[in-house]
C-alpha positions as CSV (number, residue, x, y, z in Angstrom):
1,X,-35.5,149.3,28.8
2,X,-39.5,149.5,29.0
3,X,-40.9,147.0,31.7
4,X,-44.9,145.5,31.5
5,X,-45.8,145.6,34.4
6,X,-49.8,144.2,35.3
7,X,-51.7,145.2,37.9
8,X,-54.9,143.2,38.5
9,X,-54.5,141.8,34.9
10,X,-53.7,144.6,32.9
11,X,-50.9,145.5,31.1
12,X,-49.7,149.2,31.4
13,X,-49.4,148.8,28.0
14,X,-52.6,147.6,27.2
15,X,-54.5,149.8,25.3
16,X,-57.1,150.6,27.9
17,X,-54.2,152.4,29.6
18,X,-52.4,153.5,26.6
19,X,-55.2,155.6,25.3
20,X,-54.4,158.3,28.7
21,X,-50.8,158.6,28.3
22,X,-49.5,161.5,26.4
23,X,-46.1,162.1,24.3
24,X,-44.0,165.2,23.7
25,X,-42.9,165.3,19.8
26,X,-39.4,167.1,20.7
27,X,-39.6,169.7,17.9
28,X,-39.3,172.9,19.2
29,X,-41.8,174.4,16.6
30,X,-44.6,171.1,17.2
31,X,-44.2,171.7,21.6
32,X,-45.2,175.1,21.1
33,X,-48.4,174.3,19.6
34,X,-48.5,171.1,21.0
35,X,-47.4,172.2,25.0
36,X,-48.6,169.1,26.9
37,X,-47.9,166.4,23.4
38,X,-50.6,164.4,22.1
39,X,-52.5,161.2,23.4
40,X,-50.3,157.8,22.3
41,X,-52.6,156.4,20.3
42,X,-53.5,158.9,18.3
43,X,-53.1,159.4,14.5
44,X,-52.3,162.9,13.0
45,X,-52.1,164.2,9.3
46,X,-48.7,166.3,8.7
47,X,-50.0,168.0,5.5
48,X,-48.5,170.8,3.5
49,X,-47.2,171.6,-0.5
50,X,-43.7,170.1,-1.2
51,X,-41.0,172.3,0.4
52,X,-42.8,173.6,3.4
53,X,-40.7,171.6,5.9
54,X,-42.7,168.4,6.7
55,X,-39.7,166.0,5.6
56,X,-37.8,168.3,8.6
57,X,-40.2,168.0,10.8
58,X,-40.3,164.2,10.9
59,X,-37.0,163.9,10.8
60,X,-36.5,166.0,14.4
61,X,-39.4,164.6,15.9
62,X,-38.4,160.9,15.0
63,X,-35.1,161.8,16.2
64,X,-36.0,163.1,19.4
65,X,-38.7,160.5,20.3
66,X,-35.8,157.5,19.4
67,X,-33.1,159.6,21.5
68,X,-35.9,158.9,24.4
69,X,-35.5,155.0,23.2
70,X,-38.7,155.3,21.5
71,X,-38.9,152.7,18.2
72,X,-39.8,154.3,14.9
73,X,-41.2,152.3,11.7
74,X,-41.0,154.6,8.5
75,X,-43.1,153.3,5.8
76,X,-41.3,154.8,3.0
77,X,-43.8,155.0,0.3
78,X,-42.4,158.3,-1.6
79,X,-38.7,157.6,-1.7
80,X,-36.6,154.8,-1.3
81,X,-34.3,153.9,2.2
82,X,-31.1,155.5,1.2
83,X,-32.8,158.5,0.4
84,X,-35.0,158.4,4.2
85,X,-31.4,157.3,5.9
86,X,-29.8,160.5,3.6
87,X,-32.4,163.3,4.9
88,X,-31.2,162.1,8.9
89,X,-27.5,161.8,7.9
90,X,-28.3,165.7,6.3
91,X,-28.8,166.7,9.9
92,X,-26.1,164.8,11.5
93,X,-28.3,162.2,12.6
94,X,-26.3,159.0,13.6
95,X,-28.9,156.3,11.9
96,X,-26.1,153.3,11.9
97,X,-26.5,153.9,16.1
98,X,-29.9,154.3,14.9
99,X,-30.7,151.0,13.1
100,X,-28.2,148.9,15.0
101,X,-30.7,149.6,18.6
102,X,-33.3,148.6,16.7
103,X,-34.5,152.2,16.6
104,X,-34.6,153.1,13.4
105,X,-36.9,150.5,11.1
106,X,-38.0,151.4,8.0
107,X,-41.1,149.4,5.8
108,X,-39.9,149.8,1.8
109,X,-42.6,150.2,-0.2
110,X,-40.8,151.8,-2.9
111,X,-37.8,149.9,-4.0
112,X,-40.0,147.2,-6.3
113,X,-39.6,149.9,-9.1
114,X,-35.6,149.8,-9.0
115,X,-36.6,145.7,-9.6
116,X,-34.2,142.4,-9.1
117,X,-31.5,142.1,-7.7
118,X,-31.0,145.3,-5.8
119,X,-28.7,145.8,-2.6
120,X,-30.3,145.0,0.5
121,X,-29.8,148.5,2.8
122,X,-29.5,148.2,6.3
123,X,-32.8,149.2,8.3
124,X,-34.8,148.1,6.5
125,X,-37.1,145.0,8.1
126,X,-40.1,144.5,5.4
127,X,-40.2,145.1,1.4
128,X,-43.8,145.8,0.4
129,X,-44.8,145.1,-3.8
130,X,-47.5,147.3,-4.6
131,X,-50.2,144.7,-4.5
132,X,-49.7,144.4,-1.1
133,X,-49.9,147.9,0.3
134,X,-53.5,147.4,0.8
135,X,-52.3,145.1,3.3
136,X,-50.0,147.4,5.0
137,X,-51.9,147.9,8.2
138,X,-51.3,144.2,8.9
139,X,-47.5,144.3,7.6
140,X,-46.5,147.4,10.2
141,X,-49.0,145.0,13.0
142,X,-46.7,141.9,11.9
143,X,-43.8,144.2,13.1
144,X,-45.2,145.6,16.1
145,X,-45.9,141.9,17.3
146,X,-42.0,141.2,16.3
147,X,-40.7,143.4,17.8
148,X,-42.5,144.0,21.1
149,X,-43.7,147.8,20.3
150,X,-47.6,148.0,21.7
151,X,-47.9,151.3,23.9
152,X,-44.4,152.9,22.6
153,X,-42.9,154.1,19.6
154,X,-44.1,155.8,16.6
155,X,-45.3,154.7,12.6
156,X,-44.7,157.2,10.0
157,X,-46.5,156.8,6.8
158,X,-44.8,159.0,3.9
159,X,-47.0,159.7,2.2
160,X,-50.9,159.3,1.7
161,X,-50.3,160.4,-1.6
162,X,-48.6,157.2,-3.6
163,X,-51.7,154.8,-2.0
164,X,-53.6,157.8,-4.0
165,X,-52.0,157.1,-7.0
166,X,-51.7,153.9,-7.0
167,X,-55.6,152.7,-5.8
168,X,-58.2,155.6,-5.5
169,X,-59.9,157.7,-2.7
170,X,-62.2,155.0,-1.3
171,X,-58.9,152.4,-1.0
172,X,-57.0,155.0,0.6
173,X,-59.4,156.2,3.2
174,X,-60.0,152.2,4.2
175,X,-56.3,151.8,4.9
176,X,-56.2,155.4,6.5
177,X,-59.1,153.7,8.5
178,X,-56.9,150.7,9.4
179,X,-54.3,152.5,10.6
180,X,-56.1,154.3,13.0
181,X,-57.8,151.3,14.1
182,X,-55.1,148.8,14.2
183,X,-52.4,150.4,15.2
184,X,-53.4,153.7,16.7
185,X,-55.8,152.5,18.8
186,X,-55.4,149.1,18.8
187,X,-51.9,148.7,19.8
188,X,-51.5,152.2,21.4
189,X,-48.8,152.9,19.3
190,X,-48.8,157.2,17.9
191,X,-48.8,157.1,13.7
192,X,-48.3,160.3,12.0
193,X,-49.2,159.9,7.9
194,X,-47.7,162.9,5.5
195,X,-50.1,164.4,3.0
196,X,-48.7,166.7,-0.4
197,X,-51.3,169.0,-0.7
198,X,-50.1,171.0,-3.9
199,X,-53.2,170.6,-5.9
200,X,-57.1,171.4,-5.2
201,X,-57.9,167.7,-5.4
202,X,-55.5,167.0,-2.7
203,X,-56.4,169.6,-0.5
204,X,-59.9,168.4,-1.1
205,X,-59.1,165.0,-0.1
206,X,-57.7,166.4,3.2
207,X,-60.7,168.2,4.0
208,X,-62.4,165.0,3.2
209,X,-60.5,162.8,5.7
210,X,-60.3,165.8,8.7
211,X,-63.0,163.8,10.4
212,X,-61.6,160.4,10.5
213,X,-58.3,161.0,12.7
214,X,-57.6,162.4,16.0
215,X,-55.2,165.3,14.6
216,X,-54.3,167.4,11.4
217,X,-51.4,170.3,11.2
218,X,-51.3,172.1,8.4
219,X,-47.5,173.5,7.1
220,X,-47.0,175.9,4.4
221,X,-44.7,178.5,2.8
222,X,-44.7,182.3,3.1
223,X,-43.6,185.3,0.9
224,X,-41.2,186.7,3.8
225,X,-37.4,186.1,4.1
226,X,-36.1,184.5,7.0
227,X,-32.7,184.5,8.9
228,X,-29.9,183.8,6.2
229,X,-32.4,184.4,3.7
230,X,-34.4,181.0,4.5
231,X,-37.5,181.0,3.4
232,X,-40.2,181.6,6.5
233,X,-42.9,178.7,7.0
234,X,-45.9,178.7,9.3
235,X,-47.5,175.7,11.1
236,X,-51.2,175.4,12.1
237,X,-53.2,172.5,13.8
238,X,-56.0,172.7,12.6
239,X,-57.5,169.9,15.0
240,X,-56.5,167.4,17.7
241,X,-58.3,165.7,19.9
242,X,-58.2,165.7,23.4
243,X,-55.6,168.0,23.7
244,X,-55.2,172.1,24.7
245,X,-53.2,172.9,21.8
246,X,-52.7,176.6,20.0
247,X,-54.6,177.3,17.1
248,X,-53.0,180.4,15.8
249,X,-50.2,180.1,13.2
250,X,-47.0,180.1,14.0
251,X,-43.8,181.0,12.2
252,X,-40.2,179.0,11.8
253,X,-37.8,178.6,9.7
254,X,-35.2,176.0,8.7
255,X,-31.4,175.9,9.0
256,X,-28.6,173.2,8.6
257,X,-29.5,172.0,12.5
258,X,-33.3,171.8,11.4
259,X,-36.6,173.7,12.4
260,X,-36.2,176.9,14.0
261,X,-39.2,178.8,15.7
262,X,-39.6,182.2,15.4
263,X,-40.8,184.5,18.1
């Protein structure tokens, strides 16, 4: 149980005290580069081409922060919930514990394409029509406020790219801007957004956007072979703010128990 406690009329959530405290993400291959975490109210791109291990990395590092009783809200822009609640069952990650603690929330703002009536899917707390996800800074604020999450927790946003489908650069850099704003900083609450970066344009729009958030880490996939031939991947951060961190790549793998560093 988290307690507020105020001392000469602040809350030790409040953002003014918020913005000092730090969090470990959990993941063997993030604490490496990452060895004393990264400030609360931070927001950090998680970029890379599809298949370098950024779906894995959430995963773990959701998992670890809610098996601290830290809330997570996944905005599920690319797929829809059962496929989110399906990559944590995948690693024998027990989301109906998960979801029943309130844990585990997730923002659908993909499920309007299956259209009416579909099966509601336990989890999930909001349903988000696409000409309202340029309101969704003020959707995940409507659940923080619910739910009693300023100065803990963590927002994923998966992914940037649909809002750049859907709107264009200049929309998605505003609710990029938002975010940071609203929630990051404004509630203290830590918000990592995934980027696809596959294509020139989209690795473009990353370099673009580097300036506007506290943190980006960069994932991608080598040539070499890996234990049981897995492919080897290396993770970079390219910046974060505030924080020593390591700025050499370094190399992991993944297995059926998730991200493995290699030494």
């Amino acid at each position: 149980m988290f307690l507020t406690i105020r001392l000469l009329g602040v809350s030790l959530r409040s953002p003014e005290i918020v913005a000092w405290n730090k969090v470990r993400l959990g993941v063997e291959v993030l604490d490496r580069v990452l060895p004393s975490g990264v400030y609360r109210n931070s927001l950090i791109i998680l970029a890379g081409p599809g298949g370098a291990g950024k779906s894995v990395l959430v995963a773990h590092m959701t998992k670890a922060l809610m098996e601290r009783e830290e809330p997570v809200i996944y905005v599920a822009l690319d797929d829809d919930p059962r496929t989110v609640l399906q990559n944590y069952i995948s690693f024998k990650i027990d989301v109906a514990q998960l979801i029943k603690r309130e844990l585990l929330m997730i923002i659908d703002c993909f499920s309007y394409r299956l259209g009416h009536p579909r099966p509601a899917v336990n989890g999930v707390i909001r349903e988000v029509e696409p000409d309202e996800l340029e309101r969704l800074p003020y959707t995940i604020i409507d659940v923080v406020l619910e739910k009693e999450l300023r100065g803990r927790g963590l927002v994923v946003v998966d992914s940037l790219n649909e809002l750049l489908l859907l709107y264009n650069e200049k929309t998605t850099v505003e609710v990029l801007r938002k975010l940071r704003a609203l929630i990051a900083k404004g509630e203290g609450i830590l918000v990592f957004a995934t980027l696809h970066t596959s294509t020139d344009d989209q690795q473009k729009f990353l370099r673009s956007i580097e300036h506007l958030v506290d943190g980006v880490i960069e994932v991608w996939v080598t040539d070499e072979t890996g234990p049981g031939d897995s492919a080897v991947r290396k993770l970079m951060v390219r910046k974060m703010k505030g924080v020593h961190h390591v700025s050499r790549p370094i190399r992991f793998y993944v297995d059926a128990e998730g991200p493995k560093l290699i030494e």
